[in-house]
N, C-alpha and C positions, 0 to 999 in steps of 0.2 A: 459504526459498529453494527447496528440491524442490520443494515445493507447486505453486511458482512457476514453474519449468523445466518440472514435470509438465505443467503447465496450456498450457503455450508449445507444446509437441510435441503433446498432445493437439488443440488450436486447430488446428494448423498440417494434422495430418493430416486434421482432419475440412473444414477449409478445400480441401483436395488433392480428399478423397473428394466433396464437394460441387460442386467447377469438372469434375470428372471425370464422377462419375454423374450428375448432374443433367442435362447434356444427352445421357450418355446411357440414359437410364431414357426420357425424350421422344423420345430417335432411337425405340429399341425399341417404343416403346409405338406409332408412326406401324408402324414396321415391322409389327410384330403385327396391326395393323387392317388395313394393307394386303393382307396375308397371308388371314386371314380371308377380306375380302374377295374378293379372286382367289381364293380357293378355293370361295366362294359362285359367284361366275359361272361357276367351272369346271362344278361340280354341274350350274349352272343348263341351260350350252350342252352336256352329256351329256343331260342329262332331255330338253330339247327334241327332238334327235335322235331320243331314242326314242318320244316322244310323237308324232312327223309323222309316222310310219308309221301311227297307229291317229285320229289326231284326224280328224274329221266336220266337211266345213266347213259343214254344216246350223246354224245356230243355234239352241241348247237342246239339241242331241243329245249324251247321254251313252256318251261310251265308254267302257264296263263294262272293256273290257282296260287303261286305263291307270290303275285301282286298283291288278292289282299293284306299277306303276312307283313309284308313290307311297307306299304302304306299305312296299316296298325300303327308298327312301332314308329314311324314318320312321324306320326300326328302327336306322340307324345315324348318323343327325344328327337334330340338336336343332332344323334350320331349318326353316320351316313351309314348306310348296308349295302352291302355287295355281298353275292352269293353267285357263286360259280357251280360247275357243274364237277365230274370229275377228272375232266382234261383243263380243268380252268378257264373255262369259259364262260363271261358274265351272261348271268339267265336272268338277273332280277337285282335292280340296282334302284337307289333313293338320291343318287346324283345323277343330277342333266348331264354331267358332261361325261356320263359312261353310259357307253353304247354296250345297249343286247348285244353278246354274240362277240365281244373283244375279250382278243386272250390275256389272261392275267396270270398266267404260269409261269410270267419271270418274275412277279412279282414274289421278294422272299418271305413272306408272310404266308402269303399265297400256296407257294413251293413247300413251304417246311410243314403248313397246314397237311396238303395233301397227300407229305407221308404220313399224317395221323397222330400229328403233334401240336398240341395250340401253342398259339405263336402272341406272345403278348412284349410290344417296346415300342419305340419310337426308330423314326429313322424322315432321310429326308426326300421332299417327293415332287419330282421334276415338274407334274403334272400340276399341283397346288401350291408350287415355288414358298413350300413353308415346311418343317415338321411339321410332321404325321403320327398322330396318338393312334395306336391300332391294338385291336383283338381281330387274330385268326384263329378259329378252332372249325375242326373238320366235319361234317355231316356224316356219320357212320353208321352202317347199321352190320351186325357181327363184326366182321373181321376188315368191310370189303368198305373203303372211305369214298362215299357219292357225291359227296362234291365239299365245299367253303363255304361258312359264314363272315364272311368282316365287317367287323362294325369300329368307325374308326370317327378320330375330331380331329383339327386344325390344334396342334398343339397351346396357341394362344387362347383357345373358347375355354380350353384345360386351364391355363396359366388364371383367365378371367376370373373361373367360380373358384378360383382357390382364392385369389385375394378377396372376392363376394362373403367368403364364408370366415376369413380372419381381417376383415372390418369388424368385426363386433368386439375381437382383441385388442384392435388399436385403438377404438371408441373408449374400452374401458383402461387401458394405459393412458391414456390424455386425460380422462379424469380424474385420474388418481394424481397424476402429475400435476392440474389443475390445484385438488384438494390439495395438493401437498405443499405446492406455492404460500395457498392463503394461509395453513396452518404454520407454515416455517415464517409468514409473515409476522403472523398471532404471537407466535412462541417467541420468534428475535425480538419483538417490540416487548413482551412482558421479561425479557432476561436483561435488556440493553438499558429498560429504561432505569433503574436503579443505578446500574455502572457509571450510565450517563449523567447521572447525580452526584454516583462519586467521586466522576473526573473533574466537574465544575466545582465541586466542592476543593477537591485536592489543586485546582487552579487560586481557588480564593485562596487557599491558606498559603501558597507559593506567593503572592502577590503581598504579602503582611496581615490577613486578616486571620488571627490565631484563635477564633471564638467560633469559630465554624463547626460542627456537629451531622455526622452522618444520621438519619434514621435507620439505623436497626432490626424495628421491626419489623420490615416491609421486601420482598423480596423474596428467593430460595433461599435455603436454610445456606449455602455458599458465599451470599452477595449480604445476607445479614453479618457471617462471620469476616467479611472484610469490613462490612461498613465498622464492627465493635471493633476489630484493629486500626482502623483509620484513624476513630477517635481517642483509642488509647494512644496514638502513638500525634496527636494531634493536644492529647492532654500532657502528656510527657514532652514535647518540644515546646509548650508553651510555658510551661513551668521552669525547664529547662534555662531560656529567656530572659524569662525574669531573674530566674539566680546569677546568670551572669549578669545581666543591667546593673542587677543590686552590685553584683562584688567588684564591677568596673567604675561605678559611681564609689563604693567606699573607698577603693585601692586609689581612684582616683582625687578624694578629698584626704586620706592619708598620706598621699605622695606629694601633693600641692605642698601642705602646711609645715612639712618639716624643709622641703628646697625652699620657699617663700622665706620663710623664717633664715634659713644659712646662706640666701642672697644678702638680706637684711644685713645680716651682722658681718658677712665680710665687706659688703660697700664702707658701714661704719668703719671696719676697720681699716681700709683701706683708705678712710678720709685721713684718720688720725696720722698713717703713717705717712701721708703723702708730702708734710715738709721736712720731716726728719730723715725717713728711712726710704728712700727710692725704691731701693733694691725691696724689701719687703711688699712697699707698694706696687710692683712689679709683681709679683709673686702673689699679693692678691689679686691684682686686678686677671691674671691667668685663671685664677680657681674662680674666680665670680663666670669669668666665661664658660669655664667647666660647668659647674652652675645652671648656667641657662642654658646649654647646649644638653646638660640632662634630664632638667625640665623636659626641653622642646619634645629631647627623644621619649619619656617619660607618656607626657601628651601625644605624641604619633603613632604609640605601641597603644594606648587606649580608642584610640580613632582605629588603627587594625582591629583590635579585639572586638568592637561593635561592630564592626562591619561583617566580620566575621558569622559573626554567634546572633546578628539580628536581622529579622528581615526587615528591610524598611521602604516605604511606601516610593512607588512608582509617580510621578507626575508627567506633565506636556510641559517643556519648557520652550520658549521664546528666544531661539540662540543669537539672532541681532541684538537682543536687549543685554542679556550676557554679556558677548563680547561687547557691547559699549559700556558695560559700565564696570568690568574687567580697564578697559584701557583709561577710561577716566580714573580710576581707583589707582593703578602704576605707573602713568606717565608722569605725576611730577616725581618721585624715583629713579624712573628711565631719565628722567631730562638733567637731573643730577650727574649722571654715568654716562651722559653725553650718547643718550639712546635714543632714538623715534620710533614710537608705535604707531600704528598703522592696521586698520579694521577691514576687511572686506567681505563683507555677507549681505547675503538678498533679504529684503523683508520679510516677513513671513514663513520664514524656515522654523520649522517645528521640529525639537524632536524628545523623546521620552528618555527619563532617567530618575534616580530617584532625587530625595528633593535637596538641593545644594550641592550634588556632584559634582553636575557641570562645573559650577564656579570652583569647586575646591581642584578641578583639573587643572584648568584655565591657572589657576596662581601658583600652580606647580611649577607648570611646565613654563609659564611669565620668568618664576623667581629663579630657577634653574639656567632661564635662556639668558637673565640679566647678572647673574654672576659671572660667564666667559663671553657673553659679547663686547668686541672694543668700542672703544669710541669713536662716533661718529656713522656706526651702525645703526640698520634699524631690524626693527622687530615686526613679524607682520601676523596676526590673526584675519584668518579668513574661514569659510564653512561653504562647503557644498553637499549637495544631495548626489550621493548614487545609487540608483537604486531605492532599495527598500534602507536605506544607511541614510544620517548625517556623517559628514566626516572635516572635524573640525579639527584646524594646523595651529601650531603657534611653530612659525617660522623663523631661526636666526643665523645670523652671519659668525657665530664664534668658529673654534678650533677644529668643532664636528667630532665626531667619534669613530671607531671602525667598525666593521660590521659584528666582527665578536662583543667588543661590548654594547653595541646596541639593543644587543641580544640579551646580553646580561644585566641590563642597566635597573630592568624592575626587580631582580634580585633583592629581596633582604638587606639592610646595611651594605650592598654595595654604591661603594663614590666611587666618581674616574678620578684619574690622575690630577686632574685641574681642583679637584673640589677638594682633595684629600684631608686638606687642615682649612678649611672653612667655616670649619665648628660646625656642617652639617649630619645629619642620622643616617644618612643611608635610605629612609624609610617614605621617601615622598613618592618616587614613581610606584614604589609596592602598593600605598596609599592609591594612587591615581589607576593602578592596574586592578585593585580591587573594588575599587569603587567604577570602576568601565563595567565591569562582569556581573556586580549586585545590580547594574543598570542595564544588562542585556546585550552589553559592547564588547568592545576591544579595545586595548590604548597600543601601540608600538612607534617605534623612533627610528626615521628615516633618511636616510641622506635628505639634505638640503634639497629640492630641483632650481634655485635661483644660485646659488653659489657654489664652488668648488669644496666648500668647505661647509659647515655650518651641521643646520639638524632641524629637519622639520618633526616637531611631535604632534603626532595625531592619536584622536581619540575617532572610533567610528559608533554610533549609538543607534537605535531605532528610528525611525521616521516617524511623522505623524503627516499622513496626506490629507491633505483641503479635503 
């Protein structure tokens, strides 16, 4: 979550510095050339001035005196000077490779100079195989134009002092972007680390620890008013809890004592009527199964409702131990029903659930597979890891189901056709589906892969790695 906030502030400033500097780093850089420039044509219409007192409107004729003019401004700019005569011919030049006395009258600067018009742009120039930054303005005196000043740069020397002059922009957009790193760092860490309290916090209470408690006072005045809702709503589920616990332990000792009690008295009575009245004894021994079959569903709808309405503790379980003592515990059962169990898991296979799930699966899906397996079948539990998954089978040879109820099989009070008058609830795979889910799993029921027929039920739960 900092990483996160950091990344958001960071974005956000460099987003800022970019709509900001970017047009103006462009203003500046137009301004700076501008600049440049009008400072070339200043140069330019000084030189001229001085140059019209000494220029020869003879063409070809050199004046010796307007060397020094030119060697002046040499010594303190970098821009070259050419000054021509009024046929355009160079009389006085501050580049080597322009010779006294060569005509520059095609040149268009040159040309448009000496109808009496300065001439200021760029273009590009055979001679210096690069653009040419140029000022041409005319040497006049009244009416009558005596010759050219040009003072020009290699467009790059131009492009140079303009990024010279907006380094100082970029220096101060990198620090700002700097400062604004550490402070989005500052700012994520003093807004995350609260939240990051409340997530751990909100992880303990997911986990069954319902005593848990946000601090409050600490934080912005946004991360205080969740912390006071977390714990309101962390005092209200835990209360919550308890009222059910209480009302499924009373529902649960009021519901025991009056079935306990009317099992009671029909066995008695059904003792009495068992040499006289057959038929009666029939008729109870029906209701006593009634009886225990509403016990059983009685007791499976209170096992839903805890599961339900509590949260209950996470452990590591030991699934080879499990299933052996799963198959010790049903095979003399199985070997009644002419069954064999049969265990297949690696030592060491861990994996997390809460505590007695695994086993209340495990006899689910045993006492389900030992009601429609035939005899002479066998039964087989085994576990493997995939992945981040245990995923533990109880495998059987019976009748199998089809894919629609497979599907429907964790249903509510749904039996298949095979179990219909079993005296069973309906309510065991619901049982085994909700106890996979309080445990971080999945239960579903699969075709058989050893037999044509049959059903593998698997449960897939968390892992615990070495």
């Amino acid at each position: 979550m900092r990483k996160r906030l950091a990344a958001a502030f960071v974005g956000l400033t460099l987003l800022l510095l970019v709509i900001q500097d970017v047009p103006l780093v462009s203003y500046l850089a137009r301004v700076e050339r501008d600049r440049l420039t009008t400072a070339l044509e200043r140069d330019a219409f000084l030189l001229a001035a001085r140059a019209d007192a000494t220029l020869s409107p003879l063409a070809g004729t050199v004046i010796t005196s307007l060397e020094p003019i030119v060697n002046e401004y040499k010594a303190r700019s970098k821009a070259l000077v050419v000054i021509t005569n009024e046929a355009g011919l160079a009389v006085a030049s501050t580049d080597p490779a322009i010779a006294v006395g060569e005509n520059y009258a095609n040149r268009p600067e040159i040309a448009g100079a000496l109808s009496g018009v300065p001439q200021v742009g760029e273009r590009d120039s055979r001679t210096l195989s690069q653009v040419l930054v140029y000022v041409a303005v005319p040497v006049v005196s009244g009416d009558e134009v005596h010759g050219v000043v040009r003072l020009s740069y290699p467009k790059s020397v131009v492009d140079k002092e303009v990024r010279e002059r907006l380094t100082g922009i970029i220096a101060v957009a990198a620090v700002s972007l700097l400062v604004a790193v550490a402070a989005a760092l500052l700012l994520a860490e003093a807004l995350s680390r609260p939240l990051r309290r409340l997530r751990q916090l909100t992880e303990k209470l997911s986990a069954g620890d319902l005593d848990v408690r946000a601090d409050d006072a600490d934080g912005p005045p946004e991360v205080r008013e969740l912390a006071r809702s977390f714990n309101l709503m962390a005092g209200r589920l835990s209360e919550n809890l308890e009222h059910q616990k209480a009302f499924a332990g009373e529902v649960s000792h009021q519901l025991r004592t009056p079935l306990t009690a009317l099992r009671l008295r029909l066995e008695h009575a059904q003792g009495l009527a068992a040499e006289t009245h057959v038929e009666i004894e029939e008729d109870l021994e029906a209701s006593r199964a009634e009886t225990d079959r509403l016990q059983s569903l009685v007791e499976q709808l209170l096992v839903l409702a805890r599961l339900e309405g509590g949260v209950s503790r996470v452990v590591t379980v030991n699934v080879a131990e499990v299933l052996t003592a799963r198959h010790d515990m049903w095979t003399p059962l199985a070997g009644e029903k002419g069954v064999s169990i049969v265990v297949e898991c690696s030592q060491g296979l861990m994996c997390r659930a809460i505590d007695g799930a695994l086993e209340q699966i495990i006899d689910n899906y045993i006492d389900n597979a030992l009601s429609v397996a035939p005899e002479g079948s066998s039964l087989s539990l085994h576990a493997v890891r995939d992945g981040y998954d245990v995923v533990i089978k109880v495998v059987d040879e019976g009748p199998g189901l089809s894919e629609e109820d497979r599907q429907r099989a964790f249903t509510r009070f749904w039996r298949g056709s095979s179990r219909e008058n079993d005296g069973g609830s309906g309510l065991g795979l619901a049982i085994v589906q909700q106890l996979a889910t309080a445990s971080g799993g999945h239960a579903e029921l699969r075709a058989s892969p050893v037999s044509s027929t049959g059903i593998s039920a698997e449960v897939r739960l968390p892992t615990v790695l070495a």
